[in-house]
C-alpha positions as CSV (number, residue, x, y, z in Angstrom):
1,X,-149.1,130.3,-86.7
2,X,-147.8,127.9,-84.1
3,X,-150.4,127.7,-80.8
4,X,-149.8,128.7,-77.7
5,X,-148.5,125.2,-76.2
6,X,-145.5,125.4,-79.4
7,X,-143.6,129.0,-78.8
8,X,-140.8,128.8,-77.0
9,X,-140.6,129.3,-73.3
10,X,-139.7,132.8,-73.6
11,X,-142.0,133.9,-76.2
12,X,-145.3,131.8,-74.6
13,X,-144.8,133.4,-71.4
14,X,-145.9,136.7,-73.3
15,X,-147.9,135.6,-75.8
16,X,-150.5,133.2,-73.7
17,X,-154.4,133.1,-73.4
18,X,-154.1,136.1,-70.7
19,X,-152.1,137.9,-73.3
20,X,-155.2,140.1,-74.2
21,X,-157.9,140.7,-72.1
22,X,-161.0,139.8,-74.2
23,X,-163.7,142.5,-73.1
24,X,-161.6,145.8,-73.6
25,X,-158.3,144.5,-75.8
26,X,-156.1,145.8,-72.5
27,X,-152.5,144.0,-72.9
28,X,-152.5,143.7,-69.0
29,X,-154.6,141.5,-67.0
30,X,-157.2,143.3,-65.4
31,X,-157.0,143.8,-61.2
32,X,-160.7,142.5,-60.4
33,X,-160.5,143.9,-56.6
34,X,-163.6,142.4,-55.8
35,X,-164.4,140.1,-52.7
36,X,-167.6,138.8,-54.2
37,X,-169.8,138.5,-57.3
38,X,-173.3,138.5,-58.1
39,X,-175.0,135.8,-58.8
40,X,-177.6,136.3,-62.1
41,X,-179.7,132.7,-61.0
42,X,-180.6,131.0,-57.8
43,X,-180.5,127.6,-59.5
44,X,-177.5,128.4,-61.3
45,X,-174.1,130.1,-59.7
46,X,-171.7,131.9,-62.3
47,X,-167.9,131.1,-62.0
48,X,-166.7,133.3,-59.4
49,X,-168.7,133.8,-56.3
50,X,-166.1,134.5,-53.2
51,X,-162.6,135.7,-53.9
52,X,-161.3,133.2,-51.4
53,X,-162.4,130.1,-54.1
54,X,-161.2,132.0,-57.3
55,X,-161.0,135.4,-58.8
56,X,-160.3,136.1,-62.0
57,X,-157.0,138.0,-61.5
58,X,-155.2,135.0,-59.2
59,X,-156.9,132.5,-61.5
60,X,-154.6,134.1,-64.2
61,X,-151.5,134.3,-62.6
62,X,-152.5,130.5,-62.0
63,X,-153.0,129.4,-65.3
64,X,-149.3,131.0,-66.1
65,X,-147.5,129.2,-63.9
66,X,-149.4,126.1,-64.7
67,X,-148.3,126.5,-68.2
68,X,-144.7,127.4,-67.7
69,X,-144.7,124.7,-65.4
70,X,-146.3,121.8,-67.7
71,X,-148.9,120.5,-64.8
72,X,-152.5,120.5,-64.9
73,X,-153.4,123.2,-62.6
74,X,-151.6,126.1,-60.7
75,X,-152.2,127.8,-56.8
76,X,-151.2,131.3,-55.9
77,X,-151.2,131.8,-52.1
78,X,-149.8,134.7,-50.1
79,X,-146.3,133.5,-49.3
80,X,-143.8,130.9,-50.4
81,X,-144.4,129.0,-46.6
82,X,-148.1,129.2,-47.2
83,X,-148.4,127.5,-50.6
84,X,-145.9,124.3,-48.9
85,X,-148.1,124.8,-45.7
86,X,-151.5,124.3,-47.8
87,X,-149.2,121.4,-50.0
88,X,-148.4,119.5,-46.6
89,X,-151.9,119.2,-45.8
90,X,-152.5,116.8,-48.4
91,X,-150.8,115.0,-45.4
92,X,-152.5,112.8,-42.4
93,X,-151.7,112.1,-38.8
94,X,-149.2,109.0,-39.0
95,X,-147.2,109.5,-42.3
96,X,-143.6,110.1,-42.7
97,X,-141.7,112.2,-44.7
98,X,-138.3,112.4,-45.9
99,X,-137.0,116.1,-46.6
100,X,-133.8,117.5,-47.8
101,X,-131.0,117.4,-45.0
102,X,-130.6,121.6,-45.7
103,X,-133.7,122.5,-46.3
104,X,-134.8,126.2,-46.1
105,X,-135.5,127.2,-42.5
106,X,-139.1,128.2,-43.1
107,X,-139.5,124.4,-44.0
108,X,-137.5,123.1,-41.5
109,X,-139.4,125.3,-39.2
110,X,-142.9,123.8,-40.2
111,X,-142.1,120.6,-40.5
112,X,-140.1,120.2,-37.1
113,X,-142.1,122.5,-35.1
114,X,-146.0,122.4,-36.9
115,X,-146.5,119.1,-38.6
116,X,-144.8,117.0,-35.5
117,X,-147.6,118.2,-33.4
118,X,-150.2,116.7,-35.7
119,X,-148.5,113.5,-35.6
120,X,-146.7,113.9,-39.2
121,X,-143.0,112.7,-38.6
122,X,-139.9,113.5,-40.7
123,X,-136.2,112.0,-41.5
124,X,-133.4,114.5,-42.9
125,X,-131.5,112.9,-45.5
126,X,-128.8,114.0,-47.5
127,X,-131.1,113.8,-51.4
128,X,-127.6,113.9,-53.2
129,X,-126.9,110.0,-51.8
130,X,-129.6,107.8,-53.2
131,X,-128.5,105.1,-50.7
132,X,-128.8,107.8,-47.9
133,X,-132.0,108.5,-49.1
134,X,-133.4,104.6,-49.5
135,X,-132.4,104.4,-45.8
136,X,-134.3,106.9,-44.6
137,X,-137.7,105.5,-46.1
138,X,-140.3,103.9,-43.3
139,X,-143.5,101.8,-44.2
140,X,-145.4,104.9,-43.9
141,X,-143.5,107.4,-45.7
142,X,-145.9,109.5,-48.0
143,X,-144.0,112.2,-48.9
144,X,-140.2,112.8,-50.8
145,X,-139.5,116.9,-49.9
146,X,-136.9,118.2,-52.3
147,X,-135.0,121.5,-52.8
148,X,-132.8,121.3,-55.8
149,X,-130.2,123.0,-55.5
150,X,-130.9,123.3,-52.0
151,X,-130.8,126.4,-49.9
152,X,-128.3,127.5,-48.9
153,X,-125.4,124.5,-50.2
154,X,-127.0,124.4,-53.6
155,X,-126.9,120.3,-53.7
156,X,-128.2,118.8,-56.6
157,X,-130.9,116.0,-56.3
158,X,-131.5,113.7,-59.2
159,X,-135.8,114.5,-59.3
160,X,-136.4,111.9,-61.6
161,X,-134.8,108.8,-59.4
162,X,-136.5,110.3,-56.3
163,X,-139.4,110.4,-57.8
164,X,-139.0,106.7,-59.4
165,X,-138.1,105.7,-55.4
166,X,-141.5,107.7,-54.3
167,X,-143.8,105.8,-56.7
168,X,-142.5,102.8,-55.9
169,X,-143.8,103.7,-52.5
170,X,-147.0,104.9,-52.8
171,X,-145.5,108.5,-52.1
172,X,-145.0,112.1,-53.5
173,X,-142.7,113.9,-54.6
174,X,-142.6,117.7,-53.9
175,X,-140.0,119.8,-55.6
176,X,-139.2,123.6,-54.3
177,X,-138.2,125.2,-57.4
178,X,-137.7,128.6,-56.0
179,X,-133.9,128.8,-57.4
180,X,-134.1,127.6,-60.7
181,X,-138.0,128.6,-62.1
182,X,-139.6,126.6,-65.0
183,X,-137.2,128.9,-67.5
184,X,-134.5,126.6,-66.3
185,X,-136.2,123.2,-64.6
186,X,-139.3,121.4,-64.5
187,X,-139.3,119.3,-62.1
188,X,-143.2,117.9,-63.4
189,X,-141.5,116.2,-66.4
190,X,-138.9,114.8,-64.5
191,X,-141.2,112.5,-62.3
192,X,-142.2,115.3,-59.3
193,X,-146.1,115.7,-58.6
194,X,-145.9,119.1,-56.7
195,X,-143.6,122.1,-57.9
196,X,-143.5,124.5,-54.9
197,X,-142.5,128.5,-55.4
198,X,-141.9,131.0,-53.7
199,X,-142.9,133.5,-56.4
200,X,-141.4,136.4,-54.4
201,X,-138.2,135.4,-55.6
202,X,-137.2,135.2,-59.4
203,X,-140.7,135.3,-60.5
204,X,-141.7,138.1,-59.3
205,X,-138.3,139.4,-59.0
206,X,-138.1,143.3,-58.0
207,X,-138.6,142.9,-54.2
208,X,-142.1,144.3,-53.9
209,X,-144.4,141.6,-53.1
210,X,-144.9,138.3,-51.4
211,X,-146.1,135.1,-53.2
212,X,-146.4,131.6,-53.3
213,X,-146.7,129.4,-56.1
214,X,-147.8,125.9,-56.5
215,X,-148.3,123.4,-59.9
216,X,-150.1,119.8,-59.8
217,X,-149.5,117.3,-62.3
218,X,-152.6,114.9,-61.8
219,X,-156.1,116.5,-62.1
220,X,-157.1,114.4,-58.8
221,X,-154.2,115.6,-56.8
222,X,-154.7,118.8,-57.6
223,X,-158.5,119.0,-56.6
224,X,-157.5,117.8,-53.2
225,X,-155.0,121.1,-53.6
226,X,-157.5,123.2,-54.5
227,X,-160.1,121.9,-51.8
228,X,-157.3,122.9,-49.5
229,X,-156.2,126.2,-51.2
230,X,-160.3,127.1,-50.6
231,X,-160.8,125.7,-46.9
232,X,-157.1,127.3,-45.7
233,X,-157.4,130.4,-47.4
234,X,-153.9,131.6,-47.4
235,X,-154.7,133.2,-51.0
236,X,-153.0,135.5,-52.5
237,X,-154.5,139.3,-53.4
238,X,-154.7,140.5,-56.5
239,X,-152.2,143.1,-56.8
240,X,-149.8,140.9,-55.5
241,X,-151.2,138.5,-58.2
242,X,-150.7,140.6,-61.4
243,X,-147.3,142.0,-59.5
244,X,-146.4,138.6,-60.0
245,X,-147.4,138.4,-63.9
246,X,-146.1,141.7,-64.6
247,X,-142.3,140.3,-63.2
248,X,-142.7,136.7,-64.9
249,X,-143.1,138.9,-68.5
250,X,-139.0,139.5,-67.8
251,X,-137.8,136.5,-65.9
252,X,-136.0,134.8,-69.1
253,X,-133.9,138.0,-69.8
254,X,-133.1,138.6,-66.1
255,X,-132.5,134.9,-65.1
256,X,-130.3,135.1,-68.6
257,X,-128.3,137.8,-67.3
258,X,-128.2,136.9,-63.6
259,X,-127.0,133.5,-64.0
260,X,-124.0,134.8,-66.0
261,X,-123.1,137.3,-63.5
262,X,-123.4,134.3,-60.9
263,X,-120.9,132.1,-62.7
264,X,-118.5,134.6,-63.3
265,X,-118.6,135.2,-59.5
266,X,-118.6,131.8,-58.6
267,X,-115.1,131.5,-60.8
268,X,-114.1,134.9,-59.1
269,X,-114.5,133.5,-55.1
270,X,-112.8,130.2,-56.4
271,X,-109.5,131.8,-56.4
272,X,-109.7,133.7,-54.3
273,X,-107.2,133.3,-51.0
274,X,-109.7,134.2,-48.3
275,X,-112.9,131.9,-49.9
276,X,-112.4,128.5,-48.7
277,X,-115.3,127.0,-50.2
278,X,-117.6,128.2,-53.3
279,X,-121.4,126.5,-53.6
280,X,-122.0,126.9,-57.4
281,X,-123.6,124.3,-59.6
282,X,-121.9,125.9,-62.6
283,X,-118.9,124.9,-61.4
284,X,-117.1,121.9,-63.4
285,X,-115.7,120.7,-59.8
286,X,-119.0,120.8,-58.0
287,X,-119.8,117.0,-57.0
288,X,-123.2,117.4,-59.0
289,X,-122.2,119.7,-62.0
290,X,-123.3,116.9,-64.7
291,X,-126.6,115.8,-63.5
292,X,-127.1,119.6,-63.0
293,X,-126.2,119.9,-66.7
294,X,-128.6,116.9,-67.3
295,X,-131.8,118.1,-66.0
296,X,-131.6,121.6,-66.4
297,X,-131.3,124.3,-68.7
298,X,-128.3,126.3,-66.1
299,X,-127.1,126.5,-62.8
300,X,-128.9,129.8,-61.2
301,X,-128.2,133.0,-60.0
302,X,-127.8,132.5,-56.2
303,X,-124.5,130.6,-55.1
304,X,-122.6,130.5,-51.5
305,X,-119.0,130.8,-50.1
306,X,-117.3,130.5,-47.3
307,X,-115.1,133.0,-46.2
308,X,-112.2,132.1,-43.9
309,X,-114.0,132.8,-40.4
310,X,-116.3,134.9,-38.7
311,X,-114.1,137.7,-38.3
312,X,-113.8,137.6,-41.9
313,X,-117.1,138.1,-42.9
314,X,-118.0,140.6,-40.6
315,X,-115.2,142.4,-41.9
316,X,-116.4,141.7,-45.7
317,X,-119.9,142.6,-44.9
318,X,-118.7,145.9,-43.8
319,X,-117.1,146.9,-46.6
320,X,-118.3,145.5,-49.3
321,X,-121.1,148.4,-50.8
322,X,-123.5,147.1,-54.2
323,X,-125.2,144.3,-52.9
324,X,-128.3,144.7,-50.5
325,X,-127.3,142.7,-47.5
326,X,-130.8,141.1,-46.9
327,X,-133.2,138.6,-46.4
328,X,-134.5,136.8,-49.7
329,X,-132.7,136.4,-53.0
330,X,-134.1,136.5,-56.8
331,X,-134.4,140.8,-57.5
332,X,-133.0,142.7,-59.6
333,X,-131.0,143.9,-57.3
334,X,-128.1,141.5,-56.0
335,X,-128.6,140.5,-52.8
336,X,-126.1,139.3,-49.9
337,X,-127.5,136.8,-47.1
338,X,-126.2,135.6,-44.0
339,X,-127.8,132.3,-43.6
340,X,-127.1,131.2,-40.2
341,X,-129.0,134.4,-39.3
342,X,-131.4,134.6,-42.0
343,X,-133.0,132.4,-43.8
344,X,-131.4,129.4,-41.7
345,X,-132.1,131.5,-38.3
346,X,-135.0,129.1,-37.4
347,X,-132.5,126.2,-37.6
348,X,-130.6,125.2,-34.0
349,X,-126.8,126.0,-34.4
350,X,-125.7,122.6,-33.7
351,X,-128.0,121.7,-36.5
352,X,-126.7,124.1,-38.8
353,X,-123.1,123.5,-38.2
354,X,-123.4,119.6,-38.7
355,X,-125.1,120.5,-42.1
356,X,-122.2,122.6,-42.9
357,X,-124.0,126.0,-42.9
358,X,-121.1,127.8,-41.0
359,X,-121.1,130.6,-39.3
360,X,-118.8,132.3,-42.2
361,X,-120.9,131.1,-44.8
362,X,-122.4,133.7,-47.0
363,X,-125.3,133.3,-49.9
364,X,-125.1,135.9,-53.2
365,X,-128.4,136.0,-55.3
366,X,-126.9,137.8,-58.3
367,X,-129.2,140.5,-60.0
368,X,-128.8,143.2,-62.5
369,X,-125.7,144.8,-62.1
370,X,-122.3,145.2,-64.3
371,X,-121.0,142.0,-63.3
372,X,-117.4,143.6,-63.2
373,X,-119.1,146.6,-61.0
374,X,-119.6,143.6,-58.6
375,X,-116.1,141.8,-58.9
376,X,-114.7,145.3,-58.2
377,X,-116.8,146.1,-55.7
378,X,-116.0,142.5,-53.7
379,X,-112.2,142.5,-54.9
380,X,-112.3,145.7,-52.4
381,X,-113.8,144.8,-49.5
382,X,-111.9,141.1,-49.6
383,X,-108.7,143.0,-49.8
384,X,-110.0,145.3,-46.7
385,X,-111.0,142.2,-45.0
386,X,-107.9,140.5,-45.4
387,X,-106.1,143.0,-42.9
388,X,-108.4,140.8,-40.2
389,X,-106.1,137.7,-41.1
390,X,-102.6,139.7,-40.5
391,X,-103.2,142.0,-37.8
């Protein structure tokens, strides 16, 4: 019988060492809600003590993603921003980082706003220019911050030539890999030494908790991570935690299914009169489709468009009915954001505009529906929207 490091990614994330829970046989992990634990010997402290420094229900949604992800050891916190919070505080007063020109807002929002005031500076760069990049590197750079594909333009960055650049820097490399999930990149083989989630995206995936994920390669690196996990304490609880676990056991069918409702979208919008630009990595005429096709397994489910203007949208967004018209992305239902008031809200216009995140720019996180449902559904409210253009 092969072990658990040689099933495929699909079947390992069901059949794993948390598969069976050794005491009663249960086929779910147990929810320990327990804030402490007592302690048998004065000399001698069991494993658990606080629930802050490790509980058994969090340490198994950390072993999971750890495993999925190929690193050493894995962090739940409780959010997305707290888990690259906690990560940036392997950081010191004076070092420089170089992030992703259109980062999610969160993370421009900390590391404009937070990380300036303890004396951590930053350069944008656009990651899909190498040359761009190099530029941007000081004598005290530390840190390489990558989405890939970023949020909300879905660039591609090549994660293993960053992370060659890095090291020859003495610097990180920290990877979001929110969009994509280990079922179709990991970023740890390509070179990265932090892989960043927000787990209440596609991991989770059913819009009904918040979570953040985080996976270190080297077993030093992520001591100093789990130092930090314990003295922040941004952790995450334990329903949350086996929330998360219970949406992971579906992820590779629902990614499966999402991703080729996304593409046939993406084609959809792209000829389409009123759609004058489609973000898609799936697409053959997207400036990074073929290193996307080199190192991963697909594009995604969440692409963006831009609809002719403003009036447009609003227009659009009025009339078109299945998709939740939301904040966040990755559930099983599809959901429709408006980034420049969403999840880029945090971001100065002028900022936003130069980036290209326009003000008729739209982002679809496609879930479970009929795929034809949804092409129906936005054939109908494009063709109600188009009455904005000739009145």
């Amino acid at each position: 019988m092969p072990t658990e490091n040689e099933f495929t990614f699909e079947t390992s994330i069901l059949h794993n060492s948390h598969k069976i829970d050794p005491v009663t046989g249960a086929v779910s992990v147990p929810i320990h809600h327990a804030s402490t634990f007592h302690q048998f010997d004065i000399d001698s402290f069991g494993r658990y003590d606080y629930s802050r420094s490790g509980n058994p229900t969090r340490e198994a949604l950390e072993d999971l993603i750890a495993q999925m992800e190929g690193g050493t050891r894995g962090f739940a916190f409780s959010s997305g921003m707290a888990a690259i919070s906690t990560a940036f505080l392997l950081l010191s007063a004076g070092d420089h980082v170089v992030i992703t020109d259109d980062v999610y807002g969160g993370t421009y929002r900390m590391i404009t706003q937070v990380l300036t005031r303890f004396g951590i500076s930053h350069s944008f760069a656009d990651m899909t220019d190498i040359e761009a990049v190099k530029r941007a590197i000081k004598p005290n750079t530390k840190l390489f911050y990558v989405e890939t594909p970023s949020n909300p333009l879905l660039k591609v960055t090549d994660i293993k030539e960053i992370s060659r650049i890095a090291k020859e820097h003495g610097a990180l490399t920290f990877v979001d890999n929110t969009f994509l999930t280990p079922a179709l990149q990991k970023p740890l083989e390509l070179g990265a030494d932090v892989v960043l989630h927000s787990a209440t995206k596609f991991l989770s995936g059913h819009s009904d908790t918040v979570a953040g994920l985080a996976v270190v390669k080297d077993p030093a690196l992520a001591d100093k991570l789990g130092f930090l996990q314990n003295s922040f304490g941004a952790v995450l609880g334990v329903q949350d935690a086996w929330l998360v676990m219970r949406g992971i056991k579906t992820l590779h069918v629902r990614l499966s299914h999402s991703v080729a409702a996304a593409e046939k979208m993406a084609h959809f919008l792209q000829s389409h009169d009123l759609v004058k630009n489609v973000y898609y990595p799936g697409l053959k005429n997207h400036p990074q489709y073929a290193l996307q096709q080199q190192q991963a397994k697909g594009a995604g489910a969440v692409l963006s468009f831009e609809l002719e203007n403003e009036s447009v949208l609003r227009s659009f967004i009025e009339n078109v009915k299945l998709p939740v018209f939301a904040v966040s992305l990755g559930a099983v239902e599809s959901i429709l954001s408006y980034p420049a008031k969403m999840s880029h809200a945090a971001m100065p216009a002028e900022e936003r505009e130069s980036r290209g995140i326009s003000s008729s720019l739209l982002r679809l996180s496609a879930g479970l529906e009929n795929a034809d449902d949804m092409l129906e559904d936005f054939s109908q409210a494009l063709k109600k929207s188009k009455k904005v253009i000739t009145v």
